[in-house]
mmCIF file of the N, C-alpha and C atoms, coordinates in Angstrom:
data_MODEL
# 
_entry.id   MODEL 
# 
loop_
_atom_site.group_PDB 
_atom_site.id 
_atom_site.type_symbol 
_atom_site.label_atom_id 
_atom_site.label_alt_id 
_atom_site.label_comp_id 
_atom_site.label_asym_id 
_atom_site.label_entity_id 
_atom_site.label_seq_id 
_atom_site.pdbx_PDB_ins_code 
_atom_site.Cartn_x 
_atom_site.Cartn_y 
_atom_site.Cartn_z 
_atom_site.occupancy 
_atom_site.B_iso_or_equiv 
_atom_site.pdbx_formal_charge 
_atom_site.auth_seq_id 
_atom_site.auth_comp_id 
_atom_site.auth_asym_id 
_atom_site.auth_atom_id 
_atom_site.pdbx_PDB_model_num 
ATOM 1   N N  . UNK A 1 1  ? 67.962 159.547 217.110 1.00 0.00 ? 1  UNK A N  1 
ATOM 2   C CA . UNK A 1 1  ? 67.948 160.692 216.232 1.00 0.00 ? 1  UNK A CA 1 
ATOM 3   C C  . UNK A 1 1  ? 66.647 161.480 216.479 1.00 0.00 ? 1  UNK A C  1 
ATOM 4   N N  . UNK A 1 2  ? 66.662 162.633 216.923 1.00 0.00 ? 2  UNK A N  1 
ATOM 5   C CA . UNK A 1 2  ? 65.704 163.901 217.074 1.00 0.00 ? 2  UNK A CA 1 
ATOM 6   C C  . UNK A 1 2  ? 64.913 164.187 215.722 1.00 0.00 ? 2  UNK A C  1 
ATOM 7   N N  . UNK A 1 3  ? 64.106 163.992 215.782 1.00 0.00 ? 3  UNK A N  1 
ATOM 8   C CA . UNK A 1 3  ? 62.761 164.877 214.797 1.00 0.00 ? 3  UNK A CA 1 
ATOM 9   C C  . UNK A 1 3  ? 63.236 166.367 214.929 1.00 0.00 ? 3  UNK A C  1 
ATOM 10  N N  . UNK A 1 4  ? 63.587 167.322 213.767 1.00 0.00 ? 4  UNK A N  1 
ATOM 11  C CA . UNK A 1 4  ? 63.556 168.214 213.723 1.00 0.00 ? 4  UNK A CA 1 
ATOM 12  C C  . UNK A 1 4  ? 62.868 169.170 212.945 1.00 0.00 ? 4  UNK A C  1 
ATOM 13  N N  . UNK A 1 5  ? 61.945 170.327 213.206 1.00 0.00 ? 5  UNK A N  1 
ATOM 14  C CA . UNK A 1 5  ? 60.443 170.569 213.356 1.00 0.00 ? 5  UNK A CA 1 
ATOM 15  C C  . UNK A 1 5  ? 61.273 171.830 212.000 1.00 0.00 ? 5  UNK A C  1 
ATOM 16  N N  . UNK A 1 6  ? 60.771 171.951 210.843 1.00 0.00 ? 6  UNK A N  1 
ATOM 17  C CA . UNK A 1 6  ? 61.543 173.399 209.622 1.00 0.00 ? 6  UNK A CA 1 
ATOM 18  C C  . UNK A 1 6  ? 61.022 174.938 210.805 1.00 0.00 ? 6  UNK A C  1 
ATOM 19  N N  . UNK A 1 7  ? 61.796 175.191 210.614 1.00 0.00 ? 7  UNK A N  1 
ATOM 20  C CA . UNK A 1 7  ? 61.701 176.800 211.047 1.00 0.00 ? 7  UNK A CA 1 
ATOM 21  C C  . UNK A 1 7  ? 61.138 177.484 210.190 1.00 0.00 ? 7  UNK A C  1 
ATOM 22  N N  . UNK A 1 8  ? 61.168 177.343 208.689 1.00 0.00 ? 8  UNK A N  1 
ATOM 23  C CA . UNK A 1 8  ? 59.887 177.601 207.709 1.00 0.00 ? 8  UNK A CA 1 
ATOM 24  C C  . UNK A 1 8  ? 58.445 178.065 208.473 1.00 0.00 ? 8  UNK A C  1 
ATOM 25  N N  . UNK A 1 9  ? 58.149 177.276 208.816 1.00 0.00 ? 9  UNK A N  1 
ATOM 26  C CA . UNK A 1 9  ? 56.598 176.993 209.180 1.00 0.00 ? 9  UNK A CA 1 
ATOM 27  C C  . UNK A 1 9  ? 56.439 178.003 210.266 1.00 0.00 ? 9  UNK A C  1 
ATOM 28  N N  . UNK A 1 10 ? 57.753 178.166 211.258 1.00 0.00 ? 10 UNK A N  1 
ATOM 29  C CA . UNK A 1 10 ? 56.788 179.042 212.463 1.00 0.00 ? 10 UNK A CA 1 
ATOM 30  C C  . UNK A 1 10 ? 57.518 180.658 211.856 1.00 0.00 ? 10 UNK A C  1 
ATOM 31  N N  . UNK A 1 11 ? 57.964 180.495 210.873 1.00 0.00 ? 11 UNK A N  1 
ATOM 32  C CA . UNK A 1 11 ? 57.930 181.665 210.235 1.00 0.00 ? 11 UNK A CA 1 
ATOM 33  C C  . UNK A 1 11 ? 57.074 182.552 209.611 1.00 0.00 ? 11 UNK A C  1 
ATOM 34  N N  . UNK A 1 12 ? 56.750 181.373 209.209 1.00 0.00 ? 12 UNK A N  1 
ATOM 35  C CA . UNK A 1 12 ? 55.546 182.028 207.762 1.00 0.00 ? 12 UNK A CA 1 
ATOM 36  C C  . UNK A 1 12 ? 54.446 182.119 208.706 1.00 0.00 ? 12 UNK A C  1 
ATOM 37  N N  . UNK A 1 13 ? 53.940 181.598 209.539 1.00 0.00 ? 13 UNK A N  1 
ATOM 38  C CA . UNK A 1 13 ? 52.654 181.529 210.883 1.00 0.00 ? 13 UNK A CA 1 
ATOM 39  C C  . UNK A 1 13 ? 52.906 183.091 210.917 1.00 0.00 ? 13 UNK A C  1 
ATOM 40  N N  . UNK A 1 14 ? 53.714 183.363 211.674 1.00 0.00 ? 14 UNK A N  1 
ATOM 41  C CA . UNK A 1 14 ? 54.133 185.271 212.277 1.00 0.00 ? 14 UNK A CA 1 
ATOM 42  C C  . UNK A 1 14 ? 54.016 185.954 210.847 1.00 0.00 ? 14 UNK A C  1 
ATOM 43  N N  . UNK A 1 15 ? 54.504 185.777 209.844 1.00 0.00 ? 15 UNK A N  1 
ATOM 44  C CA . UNK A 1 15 ? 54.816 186.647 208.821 1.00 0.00 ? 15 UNK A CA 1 
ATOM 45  C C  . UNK A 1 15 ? 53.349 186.711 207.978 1.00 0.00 ? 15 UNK A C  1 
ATOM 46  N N  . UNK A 1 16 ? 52.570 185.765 208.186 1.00 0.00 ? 16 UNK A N  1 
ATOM 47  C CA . UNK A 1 16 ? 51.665 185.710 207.070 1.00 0.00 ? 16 UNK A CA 1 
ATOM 48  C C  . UNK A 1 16 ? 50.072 186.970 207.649 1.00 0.00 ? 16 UNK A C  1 
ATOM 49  N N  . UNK A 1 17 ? 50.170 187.372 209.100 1.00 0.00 ? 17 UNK A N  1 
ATOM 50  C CA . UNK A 1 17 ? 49.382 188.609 209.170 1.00 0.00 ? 17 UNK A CA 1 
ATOM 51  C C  . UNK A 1 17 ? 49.249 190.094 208.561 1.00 0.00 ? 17 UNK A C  1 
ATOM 52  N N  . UNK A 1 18 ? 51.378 190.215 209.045 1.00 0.00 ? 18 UNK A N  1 
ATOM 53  C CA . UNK A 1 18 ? 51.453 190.968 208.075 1.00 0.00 ? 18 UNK A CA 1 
ATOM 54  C C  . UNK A 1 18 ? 51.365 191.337 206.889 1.00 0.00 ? 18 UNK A C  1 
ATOM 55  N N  . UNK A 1 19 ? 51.597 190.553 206.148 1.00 0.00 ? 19 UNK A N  1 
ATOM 56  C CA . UNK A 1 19 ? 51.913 190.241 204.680 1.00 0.00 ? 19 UNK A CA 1 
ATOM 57  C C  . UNK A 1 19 ? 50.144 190.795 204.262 1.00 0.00 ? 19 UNK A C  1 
ATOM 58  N N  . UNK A 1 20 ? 49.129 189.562 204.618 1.00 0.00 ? 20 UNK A N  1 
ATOM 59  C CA . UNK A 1 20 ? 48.064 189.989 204.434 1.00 0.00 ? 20 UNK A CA 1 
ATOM 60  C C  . UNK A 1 20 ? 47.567 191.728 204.999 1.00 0.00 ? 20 UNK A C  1 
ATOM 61  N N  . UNK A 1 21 ? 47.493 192.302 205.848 1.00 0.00 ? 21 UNK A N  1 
ATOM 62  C CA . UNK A 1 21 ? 47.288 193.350 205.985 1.00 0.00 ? 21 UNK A CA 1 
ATOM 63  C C  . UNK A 1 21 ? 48.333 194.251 205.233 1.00 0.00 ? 21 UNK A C  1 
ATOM 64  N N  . UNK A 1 22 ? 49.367 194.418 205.027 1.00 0.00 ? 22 UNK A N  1 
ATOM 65  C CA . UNK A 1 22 ? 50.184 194.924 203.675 1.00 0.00 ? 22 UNK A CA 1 
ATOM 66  C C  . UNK A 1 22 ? 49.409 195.400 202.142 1.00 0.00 ? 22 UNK A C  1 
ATOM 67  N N  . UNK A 1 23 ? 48.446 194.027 202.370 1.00 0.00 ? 23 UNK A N  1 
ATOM 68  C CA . UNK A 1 23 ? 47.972 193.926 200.632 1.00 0.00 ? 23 UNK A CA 1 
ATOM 69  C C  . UNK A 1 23 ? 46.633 194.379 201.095 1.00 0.00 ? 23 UNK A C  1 
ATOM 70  N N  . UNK A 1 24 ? 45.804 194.302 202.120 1.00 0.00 ? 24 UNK A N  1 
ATOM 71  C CA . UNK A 1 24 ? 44.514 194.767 202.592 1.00 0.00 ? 24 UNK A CA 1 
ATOM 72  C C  . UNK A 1 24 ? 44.611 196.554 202.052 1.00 0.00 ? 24 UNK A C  1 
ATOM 73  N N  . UNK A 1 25 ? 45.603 197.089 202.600 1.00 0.00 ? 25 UNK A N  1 
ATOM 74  C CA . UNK A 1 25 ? 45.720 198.311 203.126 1.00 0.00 ? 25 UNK A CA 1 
ATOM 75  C C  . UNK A 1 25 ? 45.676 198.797 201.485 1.00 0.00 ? 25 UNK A C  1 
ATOM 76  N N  . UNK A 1 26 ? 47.039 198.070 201.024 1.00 0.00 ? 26 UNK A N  1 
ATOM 77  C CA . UNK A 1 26 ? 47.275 198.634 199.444 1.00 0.00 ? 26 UNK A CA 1 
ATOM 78  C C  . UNK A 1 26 ? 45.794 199.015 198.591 1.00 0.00 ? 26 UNK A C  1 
ATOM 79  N N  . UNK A 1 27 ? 44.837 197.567 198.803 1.00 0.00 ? 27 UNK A N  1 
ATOM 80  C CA . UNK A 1 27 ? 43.925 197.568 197.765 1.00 0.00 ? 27 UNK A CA 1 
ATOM 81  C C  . UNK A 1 27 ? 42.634 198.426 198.060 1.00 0.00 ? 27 UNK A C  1 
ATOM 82  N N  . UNK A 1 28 ? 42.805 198.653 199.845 1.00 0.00 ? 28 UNK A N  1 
ATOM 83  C CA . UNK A 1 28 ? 41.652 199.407 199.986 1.00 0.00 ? 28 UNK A CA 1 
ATOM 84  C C  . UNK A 1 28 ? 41.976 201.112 199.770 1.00 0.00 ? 28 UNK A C  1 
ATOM 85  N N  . UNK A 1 29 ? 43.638 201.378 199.537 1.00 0.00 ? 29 UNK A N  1 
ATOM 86  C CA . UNK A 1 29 ? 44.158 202.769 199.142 1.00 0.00 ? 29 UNK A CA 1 
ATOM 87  C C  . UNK A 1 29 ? 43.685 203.014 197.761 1.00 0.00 ? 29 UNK A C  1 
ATOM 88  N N  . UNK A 1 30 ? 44.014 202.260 196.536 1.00 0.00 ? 30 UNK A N  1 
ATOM 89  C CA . UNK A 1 30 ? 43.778 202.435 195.711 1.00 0.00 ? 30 UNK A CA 1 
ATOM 90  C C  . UNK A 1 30 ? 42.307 202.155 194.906 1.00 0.00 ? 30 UNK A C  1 
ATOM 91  N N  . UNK A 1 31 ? 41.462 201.154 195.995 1.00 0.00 ? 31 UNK A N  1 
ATOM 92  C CA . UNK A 1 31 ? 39.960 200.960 195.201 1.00 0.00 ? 31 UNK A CA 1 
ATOM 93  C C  . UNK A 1 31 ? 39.124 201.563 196.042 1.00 0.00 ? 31 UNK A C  1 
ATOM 94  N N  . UNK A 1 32 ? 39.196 202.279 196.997 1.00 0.00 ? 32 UNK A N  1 
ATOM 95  C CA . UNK A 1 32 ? 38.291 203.363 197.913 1.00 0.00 ? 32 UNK A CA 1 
ATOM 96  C C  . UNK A 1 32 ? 37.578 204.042 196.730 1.00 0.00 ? 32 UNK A C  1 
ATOM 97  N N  . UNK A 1 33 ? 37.909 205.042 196.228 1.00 0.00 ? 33 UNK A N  1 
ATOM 98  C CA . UNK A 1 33 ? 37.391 206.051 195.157 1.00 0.00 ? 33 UNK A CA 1 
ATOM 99  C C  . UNK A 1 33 ? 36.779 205.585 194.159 1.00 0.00 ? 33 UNK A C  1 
ATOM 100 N N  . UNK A 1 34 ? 37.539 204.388 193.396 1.00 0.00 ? 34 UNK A N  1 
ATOM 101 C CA . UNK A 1 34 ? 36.356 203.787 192.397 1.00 0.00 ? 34 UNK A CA 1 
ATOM 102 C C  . UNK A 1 34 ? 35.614 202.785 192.875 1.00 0.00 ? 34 UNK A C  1 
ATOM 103 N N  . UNK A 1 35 ? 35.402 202.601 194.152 1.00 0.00 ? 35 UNK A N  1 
ATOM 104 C CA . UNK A 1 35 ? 34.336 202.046 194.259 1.00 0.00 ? 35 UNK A CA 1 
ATOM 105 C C  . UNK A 1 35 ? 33.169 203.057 194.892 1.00 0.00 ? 35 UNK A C  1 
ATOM 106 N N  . UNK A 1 36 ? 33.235 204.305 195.438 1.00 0.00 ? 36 UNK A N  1 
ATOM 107 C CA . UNK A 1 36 ? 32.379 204.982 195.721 1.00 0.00 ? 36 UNK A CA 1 
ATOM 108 C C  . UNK A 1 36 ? 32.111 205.461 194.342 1.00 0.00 ? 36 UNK A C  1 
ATOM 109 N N  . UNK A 1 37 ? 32.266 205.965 193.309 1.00 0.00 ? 37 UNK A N  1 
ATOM 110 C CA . UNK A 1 37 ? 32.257 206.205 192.267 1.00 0.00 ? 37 UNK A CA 1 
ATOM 111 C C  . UNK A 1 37 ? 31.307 205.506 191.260 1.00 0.00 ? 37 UNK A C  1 
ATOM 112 N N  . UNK A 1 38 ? 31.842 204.119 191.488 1.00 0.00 ? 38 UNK A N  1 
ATOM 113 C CA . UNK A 1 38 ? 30.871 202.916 191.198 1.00 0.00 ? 38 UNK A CA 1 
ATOM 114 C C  . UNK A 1 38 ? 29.539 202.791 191.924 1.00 0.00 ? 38 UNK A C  1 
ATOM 115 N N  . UNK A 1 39 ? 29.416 202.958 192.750 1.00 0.00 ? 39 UNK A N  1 
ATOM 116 C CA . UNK A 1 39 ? 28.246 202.620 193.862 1.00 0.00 ? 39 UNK A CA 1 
ATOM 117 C C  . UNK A 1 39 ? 27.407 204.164 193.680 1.00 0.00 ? 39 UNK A C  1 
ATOM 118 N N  . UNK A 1 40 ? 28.436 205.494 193.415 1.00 0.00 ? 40 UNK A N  1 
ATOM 119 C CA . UNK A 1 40 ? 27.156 206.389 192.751 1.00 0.00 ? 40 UNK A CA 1 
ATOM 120 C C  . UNK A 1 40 ? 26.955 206.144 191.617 1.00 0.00 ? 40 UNK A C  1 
ATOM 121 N N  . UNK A 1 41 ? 27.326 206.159 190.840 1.00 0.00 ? 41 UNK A N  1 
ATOM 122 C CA . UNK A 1 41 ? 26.788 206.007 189.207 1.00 0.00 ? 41 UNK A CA 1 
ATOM 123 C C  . UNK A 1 41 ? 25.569 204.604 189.220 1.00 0.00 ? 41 UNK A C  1 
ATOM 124 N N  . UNK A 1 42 ? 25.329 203.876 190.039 1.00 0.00 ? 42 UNK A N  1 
ATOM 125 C CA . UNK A 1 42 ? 24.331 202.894 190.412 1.00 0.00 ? 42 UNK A CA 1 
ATOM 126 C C  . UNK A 1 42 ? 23.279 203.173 191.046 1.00 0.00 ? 42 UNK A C  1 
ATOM 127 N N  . UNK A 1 43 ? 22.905 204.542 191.398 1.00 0.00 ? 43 UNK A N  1 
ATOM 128 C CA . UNK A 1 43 ? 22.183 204.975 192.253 1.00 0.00 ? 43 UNK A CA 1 
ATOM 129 C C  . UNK A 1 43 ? 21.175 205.838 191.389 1.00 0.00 ? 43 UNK A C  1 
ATOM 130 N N  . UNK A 1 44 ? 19.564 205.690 191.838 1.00 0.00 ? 44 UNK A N  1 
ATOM 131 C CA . UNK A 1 44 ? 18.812 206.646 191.091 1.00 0.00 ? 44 UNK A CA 1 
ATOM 132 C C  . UNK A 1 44 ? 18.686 208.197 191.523 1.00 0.00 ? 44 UNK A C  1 
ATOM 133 N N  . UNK A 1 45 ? 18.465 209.436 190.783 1.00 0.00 ? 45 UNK A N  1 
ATOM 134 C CA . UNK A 1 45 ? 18.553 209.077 189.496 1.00 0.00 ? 45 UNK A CA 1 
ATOM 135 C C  . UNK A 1 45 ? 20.282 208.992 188.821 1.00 0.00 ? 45 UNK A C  1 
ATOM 136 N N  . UNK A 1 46 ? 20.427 208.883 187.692 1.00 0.00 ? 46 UNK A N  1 
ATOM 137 C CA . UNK A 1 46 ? 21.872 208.493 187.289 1.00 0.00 ? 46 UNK A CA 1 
ATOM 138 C C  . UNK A 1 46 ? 22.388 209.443 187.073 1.00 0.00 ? 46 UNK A C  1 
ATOM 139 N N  . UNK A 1 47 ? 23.370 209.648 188.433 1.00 0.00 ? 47 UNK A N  1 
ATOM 140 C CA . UNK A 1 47 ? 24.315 211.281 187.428 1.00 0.00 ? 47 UNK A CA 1 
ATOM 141 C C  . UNK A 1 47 ? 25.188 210.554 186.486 1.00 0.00 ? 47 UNK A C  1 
ATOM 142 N N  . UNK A 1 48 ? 25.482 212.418 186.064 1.00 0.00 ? 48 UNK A N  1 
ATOM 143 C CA . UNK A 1 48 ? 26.659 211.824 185.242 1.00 0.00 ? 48 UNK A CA 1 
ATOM 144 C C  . UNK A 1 48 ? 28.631 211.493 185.594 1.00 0.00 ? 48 UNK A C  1 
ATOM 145 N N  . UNK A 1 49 ? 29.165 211.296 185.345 1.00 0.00 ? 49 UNK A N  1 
ATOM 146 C CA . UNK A 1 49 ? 30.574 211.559 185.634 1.00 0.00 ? 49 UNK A CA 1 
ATOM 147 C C  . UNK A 1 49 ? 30.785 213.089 186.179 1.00 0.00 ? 49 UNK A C  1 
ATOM 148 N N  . UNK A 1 50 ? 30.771 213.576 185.458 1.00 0.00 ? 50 UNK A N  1 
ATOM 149 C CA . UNK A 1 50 ? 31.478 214.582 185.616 1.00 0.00 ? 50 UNK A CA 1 
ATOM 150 C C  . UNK A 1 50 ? 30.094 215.791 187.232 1.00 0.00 ? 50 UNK A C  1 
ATOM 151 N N  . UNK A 1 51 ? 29.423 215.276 187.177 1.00 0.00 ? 51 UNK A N  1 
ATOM 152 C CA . UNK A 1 51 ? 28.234 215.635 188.549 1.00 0.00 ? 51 UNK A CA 1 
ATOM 153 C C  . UNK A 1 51 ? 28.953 214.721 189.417 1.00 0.00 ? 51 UNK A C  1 
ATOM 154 N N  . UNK A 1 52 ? 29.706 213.492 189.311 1.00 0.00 ? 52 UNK A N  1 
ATOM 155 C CA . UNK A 1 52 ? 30.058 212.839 190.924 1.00 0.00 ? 52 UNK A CA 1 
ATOM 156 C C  . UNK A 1 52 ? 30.893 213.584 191.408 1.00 0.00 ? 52 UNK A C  1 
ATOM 157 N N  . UNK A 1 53 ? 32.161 213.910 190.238 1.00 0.00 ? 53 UNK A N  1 
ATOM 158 C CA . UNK A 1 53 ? 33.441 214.648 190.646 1.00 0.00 ? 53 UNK A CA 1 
ATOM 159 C C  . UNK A 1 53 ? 33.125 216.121 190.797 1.00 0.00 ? 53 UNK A C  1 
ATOM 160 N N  . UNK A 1 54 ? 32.490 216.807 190.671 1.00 0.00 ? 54 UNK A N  1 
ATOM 161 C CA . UNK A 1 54 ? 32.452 217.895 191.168 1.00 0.00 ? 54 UNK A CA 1 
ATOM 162 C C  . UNK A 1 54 ? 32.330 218.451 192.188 1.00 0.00 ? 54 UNK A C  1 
ATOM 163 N N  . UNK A 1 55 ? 32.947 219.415 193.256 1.00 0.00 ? 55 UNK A N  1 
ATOM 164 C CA . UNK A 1 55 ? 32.878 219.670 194.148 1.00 0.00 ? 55 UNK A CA 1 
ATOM 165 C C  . UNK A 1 55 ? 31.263 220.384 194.726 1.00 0.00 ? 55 UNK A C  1 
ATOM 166 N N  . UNK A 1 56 ? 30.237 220.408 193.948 1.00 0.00 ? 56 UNK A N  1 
ATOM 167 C CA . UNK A 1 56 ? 29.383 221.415 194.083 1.00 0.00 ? 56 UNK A CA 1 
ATOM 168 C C  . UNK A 1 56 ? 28.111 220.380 194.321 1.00 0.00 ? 56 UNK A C  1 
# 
């Protein structure tokens, strides 16, 4: 009787790059802005909100 090896496993091996870069991409789409946002309001001297978002 043959040892037979789950096809599971060399699935999830291939699938699990994507998957991770999927969720990379998502979180760096949506936390780009508040984290520059964050990282000015930390900076001296302290603007305010409404001085980060302004175009001027």
């Amino acid at each position: 009787m043959a040892k037979v090896e789950p096809v599971g496993k060399n699935k999830m091996l291939k699938e699990w790059p994507t998957w991770v870069l999927k969720k990379a991409k998502t979180a760096t789409h949506y936390g780009f802005i508040p984290l520059i946002i964050f990282i000015g309001m930390n900076t001296d001297p302290k603007p305010q909100l409404s001085q980060l978002l302004s175009p001027v």
